[in-house]
C-alpha positions in Angstrom: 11.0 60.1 -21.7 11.3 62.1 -18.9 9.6 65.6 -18.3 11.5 69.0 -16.6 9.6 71.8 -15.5 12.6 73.6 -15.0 11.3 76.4 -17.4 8.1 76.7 -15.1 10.5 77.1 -12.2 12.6 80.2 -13.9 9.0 81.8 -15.2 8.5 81.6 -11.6 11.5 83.8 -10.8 10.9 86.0 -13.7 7.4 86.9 -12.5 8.2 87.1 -8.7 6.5 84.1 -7.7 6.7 81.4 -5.3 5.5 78.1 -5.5 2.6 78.4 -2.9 1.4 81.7 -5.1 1.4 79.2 -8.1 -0.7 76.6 -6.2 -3.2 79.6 -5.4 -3.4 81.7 -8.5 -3.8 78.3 -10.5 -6.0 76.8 -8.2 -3.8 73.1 -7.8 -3.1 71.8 -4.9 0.6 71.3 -2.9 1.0 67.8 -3.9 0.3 68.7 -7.5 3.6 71.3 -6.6 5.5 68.5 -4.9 5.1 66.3 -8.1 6.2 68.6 -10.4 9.0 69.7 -8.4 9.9 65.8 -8.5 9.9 66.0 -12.3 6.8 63.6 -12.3 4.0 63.8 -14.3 0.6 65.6 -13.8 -2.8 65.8 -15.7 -3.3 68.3 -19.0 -6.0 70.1 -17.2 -3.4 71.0 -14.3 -1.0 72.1 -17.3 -3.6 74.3 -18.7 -4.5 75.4 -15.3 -1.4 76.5 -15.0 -0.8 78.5 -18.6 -3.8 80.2 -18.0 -2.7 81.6 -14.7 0.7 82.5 -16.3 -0.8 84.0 -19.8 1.9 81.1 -21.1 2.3 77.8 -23.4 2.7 74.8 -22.1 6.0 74.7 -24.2 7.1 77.8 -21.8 6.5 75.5 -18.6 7.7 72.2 -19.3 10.0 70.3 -21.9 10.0 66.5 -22.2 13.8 64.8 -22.1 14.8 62.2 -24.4 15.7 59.1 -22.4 19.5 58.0 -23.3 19.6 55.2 -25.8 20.6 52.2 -24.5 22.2 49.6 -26.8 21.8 51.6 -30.4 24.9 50.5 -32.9 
């Protein structure tokens, strides 16, 4: 299963943020940024970092993706 954090990335745009402001109001670091923006994944405590910064869910930031099925008849 793969994870997108596309819906961070539009909250972003919504709230006139870049992703150096995010790294600073949510106290992470760049790499954590880098990862994300990679669609890799990253601790619950920097999720939660993160909705707290952004008065959000975690469902508002991230979504997981349903790997395609391979072989099912």
């Amino acid at each position: 299963m793969a994870v997108s954090y596309k819906k961070l990335w539009k909250l972003l745009i919504d709230h006139d943020m870049k992703k150096k402001d995010l790294a600073k109001v949510a106290e992470i670091s760049n790499y954590t940024i880098t990862k994300m923006s990679k669609g890799e994944n990253v601790t619950v405590e920097t999720l939660g970092k993160i909705c707290a910064a952004l008065n959000c869910g975690v469902d508002d930031i991230m979504e997981f993706i349903p790997d395609e099925t391979k072989g099912d008849k």
